[in-house]
C-alpha positions as CSV (number, residue, x, y, z in Angstrom):
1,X,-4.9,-9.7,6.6
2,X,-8.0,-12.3,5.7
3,X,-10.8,-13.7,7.2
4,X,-11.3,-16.6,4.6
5,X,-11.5,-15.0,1.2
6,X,-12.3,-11.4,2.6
7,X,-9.3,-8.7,2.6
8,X,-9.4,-7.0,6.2
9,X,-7.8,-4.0,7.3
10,X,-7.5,-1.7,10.3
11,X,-6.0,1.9,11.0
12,X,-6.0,3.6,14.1
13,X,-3.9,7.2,14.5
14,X,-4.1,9.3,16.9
15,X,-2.7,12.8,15.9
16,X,-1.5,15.0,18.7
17,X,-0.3,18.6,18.1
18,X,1.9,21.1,19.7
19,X,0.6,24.0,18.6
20,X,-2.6,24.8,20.9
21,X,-4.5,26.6,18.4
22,X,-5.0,22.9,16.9
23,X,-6.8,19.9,18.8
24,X,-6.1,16.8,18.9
25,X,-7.5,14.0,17.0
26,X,-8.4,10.2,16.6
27,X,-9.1,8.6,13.5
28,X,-9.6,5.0,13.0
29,X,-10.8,3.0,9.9
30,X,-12.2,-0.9,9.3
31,X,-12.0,-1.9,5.7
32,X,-13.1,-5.0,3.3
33,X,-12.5,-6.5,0.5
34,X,-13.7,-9.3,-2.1
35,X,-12.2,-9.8,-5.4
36,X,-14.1,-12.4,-7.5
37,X,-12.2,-15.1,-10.3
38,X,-13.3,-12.7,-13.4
39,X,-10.9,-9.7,-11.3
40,X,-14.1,-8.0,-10.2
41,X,-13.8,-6.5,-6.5
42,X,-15.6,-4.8,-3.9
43,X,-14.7,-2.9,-1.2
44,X,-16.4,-1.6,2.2
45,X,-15.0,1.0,4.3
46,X,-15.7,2.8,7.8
47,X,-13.9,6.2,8.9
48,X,-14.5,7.4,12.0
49,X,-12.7,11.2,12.7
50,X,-13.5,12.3,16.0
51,X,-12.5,16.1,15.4
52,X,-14.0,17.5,11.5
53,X,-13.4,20.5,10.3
54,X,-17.2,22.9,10.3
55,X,-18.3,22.5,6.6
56,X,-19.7,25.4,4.9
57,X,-19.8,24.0,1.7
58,X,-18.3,21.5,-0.8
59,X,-16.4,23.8,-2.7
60,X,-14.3,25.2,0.4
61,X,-14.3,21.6,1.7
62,X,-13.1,20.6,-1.7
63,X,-10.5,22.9,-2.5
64,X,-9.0,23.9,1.0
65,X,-5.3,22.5,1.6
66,X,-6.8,19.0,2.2
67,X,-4.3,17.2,5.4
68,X,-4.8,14.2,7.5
69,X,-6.6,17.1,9.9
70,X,-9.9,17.2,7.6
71,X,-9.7,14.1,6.0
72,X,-13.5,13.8,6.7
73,X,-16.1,16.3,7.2
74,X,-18.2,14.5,9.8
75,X,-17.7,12.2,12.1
76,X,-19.1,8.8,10.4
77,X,-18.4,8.0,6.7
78,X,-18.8,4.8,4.9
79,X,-17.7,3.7,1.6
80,X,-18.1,1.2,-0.7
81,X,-16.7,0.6,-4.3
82,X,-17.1,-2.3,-6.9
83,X,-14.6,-2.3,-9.8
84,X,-15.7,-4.7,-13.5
85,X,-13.1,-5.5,-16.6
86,X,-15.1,-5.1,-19.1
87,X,-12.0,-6.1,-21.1
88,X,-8.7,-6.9,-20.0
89,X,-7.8,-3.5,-21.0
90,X,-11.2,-2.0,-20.3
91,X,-12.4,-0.9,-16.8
92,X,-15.5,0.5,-15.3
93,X,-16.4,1.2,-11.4
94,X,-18.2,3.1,-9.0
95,X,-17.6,4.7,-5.7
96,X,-20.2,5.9,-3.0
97,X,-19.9,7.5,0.6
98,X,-22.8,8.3,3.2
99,X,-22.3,10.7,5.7
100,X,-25.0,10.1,8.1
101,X,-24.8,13.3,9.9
102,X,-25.2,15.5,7.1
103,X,-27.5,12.8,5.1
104,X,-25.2,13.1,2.3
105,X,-23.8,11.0,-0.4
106,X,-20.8,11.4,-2.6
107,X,-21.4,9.2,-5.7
108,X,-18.0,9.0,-8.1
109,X,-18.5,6.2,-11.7
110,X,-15.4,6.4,-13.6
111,X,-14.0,4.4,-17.1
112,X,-10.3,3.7,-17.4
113,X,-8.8,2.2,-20.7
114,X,-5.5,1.0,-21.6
115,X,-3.5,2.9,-24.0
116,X,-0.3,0.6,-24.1
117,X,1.8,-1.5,-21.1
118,X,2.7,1.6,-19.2
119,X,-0.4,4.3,-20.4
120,X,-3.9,4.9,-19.8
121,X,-6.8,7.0,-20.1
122,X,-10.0,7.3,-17.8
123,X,-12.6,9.8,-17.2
124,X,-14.2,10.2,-13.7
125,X,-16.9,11.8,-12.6
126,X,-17.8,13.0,-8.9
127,X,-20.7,14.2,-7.4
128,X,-21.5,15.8,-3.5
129,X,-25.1,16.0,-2.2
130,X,-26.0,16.8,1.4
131,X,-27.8,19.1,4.4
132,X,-25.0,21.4,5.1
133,X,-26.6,24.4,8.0
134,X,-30.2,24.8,6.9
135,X,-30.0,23.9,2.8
136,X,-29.1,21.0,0.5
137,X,-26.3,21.2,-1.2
138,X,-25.2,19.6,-4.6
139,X,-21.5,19.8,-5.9
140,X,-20.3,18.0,-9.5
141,X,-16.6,17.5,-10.6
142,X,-15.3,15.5,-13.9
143,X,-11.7,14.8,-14.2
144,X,-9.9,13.4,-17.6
145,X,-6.5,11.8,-16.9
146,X,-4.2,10.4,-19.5
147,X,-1.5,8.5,-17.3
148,X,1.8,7.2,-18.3
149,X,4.0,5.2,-16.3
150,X,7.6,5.1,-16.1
């Protein structure tokens, strides 16, 4: 829904499993948004997950059969993103998280160009920091995509 020009949005699931070597879990979510007359936007999340997975590092965390069960690895994570035509066909934006309990950050810019109608290009980059058991931890992705639609 909105409150005045702000996009609002709300989640609450509660996951409940039969199999007892999983636990139970509550998730819930409060969201914003604010697009501006030129198309720019920005957006602010909350996630609340009251059951993580234990992180050992970001690259288990990152490429472990990712399921609503560890969407999050702690407890508290907010978001916020801003989006900018540069052009019509010309995009840039960038993504951050905190994680409080970890003092972390994931920080993801990314560029997105329009090939045609139903094709585009973009390039993203993503980048992990936090306290995970005694050391800081840094972990750095970059994706290409070329996507075509159909």
């Amino acid at each position: 829904g909105f409150i005045k020009n702000l996009g609002f949005r709300g989640e609450i699931t509660q996951i409940i499993s039969n199999d007892d070597s999983l636990k139970s879990a509550l998730l819930a979510s409060v969201g914003f948004d604010y697009y501006f007359p030129n198309s720019a936007s920005l957006q602010f999340e909350a996630l609340f997950y009251d059951n993580p997975p234990e992180l050992n590092n970001f690259q288990d965390y990152y490429v472990s059969n990712l399921s609503i069960r560890n969407l999050s690895f702690t407890k508290l994570s907010l978001f916020a993103s801003g989006s900018y035509p540069i052009t019509p066909i010309f995009n840039v934006s960038l993504a951050g998280m905190f994680y409080p309990k970890i003092n972390g950050f994931f920080i993801g810019p990314s560029l997105s160009y329009s090939l045609s109608d139903n094709a585009n290009v973009g390039i993203f980059f993503q980048s992990f920091s936090g306290k995970i058991s005694t050391a800081r931890e840094n972990f750095n992705l970059v994706f290409f995509r070329l996507k075509y639609n159909f």
